[in-house]
N, C-alpha and C positions, 0 to 999 in steps of 0.2 A: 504494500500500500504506500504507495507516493505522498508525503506530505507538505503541501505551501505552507511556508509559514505566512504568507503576506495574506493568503486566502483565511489561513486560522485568525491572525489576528485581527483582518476584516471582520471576520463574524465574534469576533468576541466584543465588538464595539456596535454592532447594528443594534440599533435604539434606543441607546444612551444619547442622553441630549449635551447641550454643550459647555454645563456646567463638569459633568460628569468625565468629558473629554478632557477641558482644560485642567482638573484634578490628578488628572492621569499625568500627563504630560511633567505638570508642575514635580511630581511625586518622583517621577521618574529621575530627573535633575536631581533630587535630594537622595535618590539612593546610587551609591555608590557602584557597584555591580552593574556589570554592562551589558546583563539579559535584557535591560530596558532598550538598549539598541537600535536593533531589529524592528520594536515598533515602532519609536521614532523615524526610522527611516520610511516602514511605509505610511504613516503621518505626511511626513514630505512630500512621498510621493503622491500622494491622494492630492496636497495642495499643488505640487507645481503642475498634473496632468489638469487642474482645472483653473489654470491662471491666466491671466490674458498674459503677452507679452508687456507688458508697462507692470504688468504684477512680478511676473519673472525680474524682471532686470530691476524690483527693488528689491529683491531677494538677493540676488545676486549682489547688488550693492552691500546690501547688510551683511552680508557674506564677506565680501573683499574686506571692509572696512574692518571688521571684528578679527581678521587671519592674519591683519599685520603684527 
């Protein structure tokens, strides 16, 4: 049996509203251990596949700015 994780931790988030999400995220940064990874990156990816280009490229700003 083949398993996504992007697909599992899709579905561990379907109906949670968006207090619930930002909680998540928040939590993740405070814990230490980098099993929280993974869902952050598909977080990202959820946002950048639905950004316009003007959204991308201030991401991408917040990105360069913060790497120096």
């Amino acid at each position: 049996m083949k398993i996504s994780i992007k697909e599992h931790i899709k579905n561990n988030f379907k109906g949670v509203n968006s207090d619930e999400i930002k909680a998540s995220i928040e939590a993740s940064f405070k814990d230490e251990e980098e099993i929280t990874l993974p869902g952050l990156g598909v977080f990202f990816g959820i946002v950048w596949e639905n950004s316009s280009d003007d959204e991308k490229k201030h991401l991408l700003d917040i990105l360069e700015n913060n790497l120096k």
